[in-house]
C-alpha positions in Angstrom: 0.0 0.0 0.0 1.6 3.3 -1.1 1.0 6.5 0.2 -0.8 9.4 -2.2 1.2 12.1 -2.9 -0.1 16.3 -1.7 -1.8 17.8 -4.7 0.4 20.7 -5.7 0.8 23.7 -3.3 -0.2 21.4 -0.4 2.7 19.9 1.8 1.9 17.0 3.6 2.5 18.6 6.7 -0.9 20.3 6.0 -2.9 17.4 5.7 -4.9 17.0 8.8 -3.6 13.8 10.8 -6.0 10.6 11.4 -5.6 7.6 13.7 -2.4 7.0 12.0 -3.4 4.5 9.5 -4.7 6.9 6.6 -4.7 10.0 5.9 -8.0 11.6 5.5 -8.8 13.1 1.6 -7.9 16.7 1.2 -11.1 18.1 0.2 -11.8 20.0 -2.9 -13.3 22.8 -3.2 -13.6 24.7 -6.8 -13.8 28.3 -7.3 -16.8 30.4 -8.4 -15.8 31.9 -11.7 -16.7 35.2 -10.1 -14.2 34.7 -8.2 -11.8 34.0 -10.9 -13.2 37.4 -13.0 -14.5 39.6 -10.5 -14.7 42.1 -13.5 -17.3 39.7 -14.9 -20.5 41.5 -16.0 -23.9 38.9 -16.5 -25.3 40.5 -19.3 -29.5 40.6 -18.1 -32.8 41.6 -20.2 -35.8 43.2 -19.1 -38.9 41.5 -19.1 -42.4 42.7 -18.6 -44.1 40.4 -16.4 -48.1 39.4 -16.7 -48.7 41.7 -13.7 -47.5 44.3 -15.6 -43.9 44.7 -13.4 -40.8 45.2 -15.0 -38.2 42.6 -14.1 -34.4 41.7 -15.5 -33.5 38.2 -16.1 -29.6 37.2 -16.9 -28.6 36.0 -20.2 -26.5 32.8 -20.3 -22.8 34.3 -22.1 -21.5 30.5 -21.9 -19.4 30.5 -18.9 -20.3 28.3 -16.2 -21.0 25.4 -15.4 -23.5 22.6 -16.0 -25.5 23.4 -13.1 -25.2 27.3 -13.1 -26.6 26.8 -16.7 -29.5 24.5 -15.3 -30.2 27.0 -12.8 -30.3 29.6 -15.9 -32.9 27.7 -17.8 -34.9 27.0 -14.1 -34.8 30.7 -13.8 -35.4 31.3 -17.6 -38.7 29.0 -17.4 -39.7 30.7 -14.5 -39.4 34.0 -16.0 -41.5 33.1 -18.8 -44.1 31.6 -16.3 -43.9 35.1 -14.7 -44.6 36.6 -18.2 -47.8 34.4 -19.2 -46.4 32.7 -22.1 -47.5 29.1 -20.5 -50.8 30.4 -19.7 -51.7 31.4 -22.7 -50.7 27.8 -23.9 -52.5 25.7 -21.9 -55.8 27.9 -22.8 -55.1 26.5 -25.6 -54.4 22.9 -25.0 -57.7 23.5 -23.0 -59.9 24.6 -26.0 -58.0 21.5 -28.1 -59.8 18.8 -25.3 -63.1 20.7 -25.0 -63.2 20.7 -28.8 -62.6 16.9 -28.8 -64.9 15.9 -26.1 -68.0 18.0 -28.4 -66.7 15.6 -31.2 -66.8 12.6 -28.6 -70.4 14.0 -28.0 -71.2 14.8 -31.5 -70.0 11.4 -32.9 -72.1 9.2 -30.5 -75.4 11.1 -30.6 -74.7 10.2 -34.7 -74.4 6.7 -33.8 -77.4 6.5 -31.6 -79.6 8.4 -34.3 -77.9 5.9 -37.1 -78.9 2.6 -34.8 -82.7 4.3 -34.4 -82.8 4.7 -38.1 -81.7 1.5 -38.6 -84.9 0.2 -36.5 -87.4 3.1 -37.6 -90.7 1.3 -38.9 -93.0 4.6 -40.1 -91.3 6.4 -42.8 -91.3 9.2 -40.7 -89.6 8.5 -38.4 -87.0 7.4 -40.7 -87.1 10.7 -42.3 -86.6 12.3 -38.9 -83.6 10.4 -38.3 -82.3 10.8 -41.4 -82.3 14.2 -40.7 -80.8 14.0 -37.9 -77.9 12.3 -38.7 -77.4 14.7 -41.4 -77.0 17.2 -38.6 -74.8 15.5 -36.8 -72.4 14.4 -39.4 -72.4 18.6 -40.0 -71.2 19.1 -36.2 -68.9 16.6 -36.8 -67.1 17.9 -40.0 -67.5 21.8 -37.7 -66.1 19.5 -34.8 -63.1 18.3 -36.8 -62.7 21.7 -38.4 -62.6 23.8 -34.6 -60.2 20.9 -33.7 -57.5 22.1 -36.2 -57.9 25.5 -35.4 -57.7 25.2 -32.0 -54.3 23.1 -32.6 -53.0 25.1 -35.1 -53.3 28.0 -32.1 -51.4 25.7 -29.7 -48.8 25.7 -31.6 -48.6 29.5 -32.6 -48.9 30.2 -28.6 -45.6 27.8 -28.5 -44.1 29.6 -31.5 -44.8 32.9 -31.1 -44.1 33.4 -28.1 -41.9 30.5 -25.9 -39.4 30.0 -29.0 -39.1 33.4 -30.2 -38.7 34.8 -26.3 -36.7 32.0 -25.0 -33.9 33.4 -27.5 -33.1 36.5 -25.8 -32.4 34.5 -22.4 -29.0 33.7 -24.7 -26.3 36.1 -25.8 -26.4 36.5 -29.6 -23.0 36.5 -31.0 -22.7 32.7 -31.6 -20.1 31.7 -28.4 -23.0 30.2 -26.5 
């Protein structure tokens, strides 16, 4: 069994002293890169918030580490919380499942009339259903169509907004 060598600028001497059989591990601490630029500036955007404050948020410059750049984008989704931008989203998931549950609705009311014409006796009453599932396969197709739009506005509330504002949470000059 050999004995590990001081890192450099660390005597042995300096090592705090155990029972006799080991020496304990030198622990490690690293620096805070303020600490090794105290010069540093974080460059920081203002936001507006949903409550209508103004806030600043740092921009990531690509320094750091891996959890100082997690803790950016925890910040970063916070901040975007803080500004509405997920609200506004899942309004519009919202709209997407109350769309679908109408076509849920829609699509077994057709089914029911379909199974009554199917046993209708009078010709009336086959006429009446006939007519009915002529509406419904209408709210159907308007179903299907409200479905679409309502997706298509999920996906702009992602776009226009998350992506495009999520950017400026980066600096811009390509060394992120």
């Amino acid at each position: 069994m050999s004995l590990q060598a001081a890192p450099d600028g660390l005597k042995a001497q300096e090592v705090e002293r155990g029972n006799g059989r080991f020496n304990p591990p030198i622990p490690y601490i690293p620096e805070k890169p303020d600490e090794l630029d105290p010069d540093r500036k974080v460059p920081s955007v203002k936001v507006m918030l949903s409550t209508g404050v103004e806030s600043k948020a740092d921009m990531w410059d690509g320094s750091g580490t891996k959890e100082q750049f997690l803790c950016h984008m925890m910040t970063m989704r916070e901040t975007l919380g803080g500004m509405g931008l997920f609200l506004r989203h899942e309004e519009a998931e919202a709209k997407v499942r109350d769309e679908e549950e109408k076509l849920n609705l829609e699509q077994q009311s057709k089914q029911i009339e379909e199974e009554i014409l199917a046993n209708a006796v009078t010709a009336a009453d086959k006429e009446k259903a006939k007519a009915s599932v002529k509406k419904h396969a209408k709210n159907i197709k308007a179903c299907k169509e409200a479905i679409t739009a309502a997706e298509e506005e999920v996906s702009k509330a992602m776009m226009a907004k998350i992506f495009s504002t999520t950017g400026n949470f980066f600096r811009g000059d390509g060394k992120t």
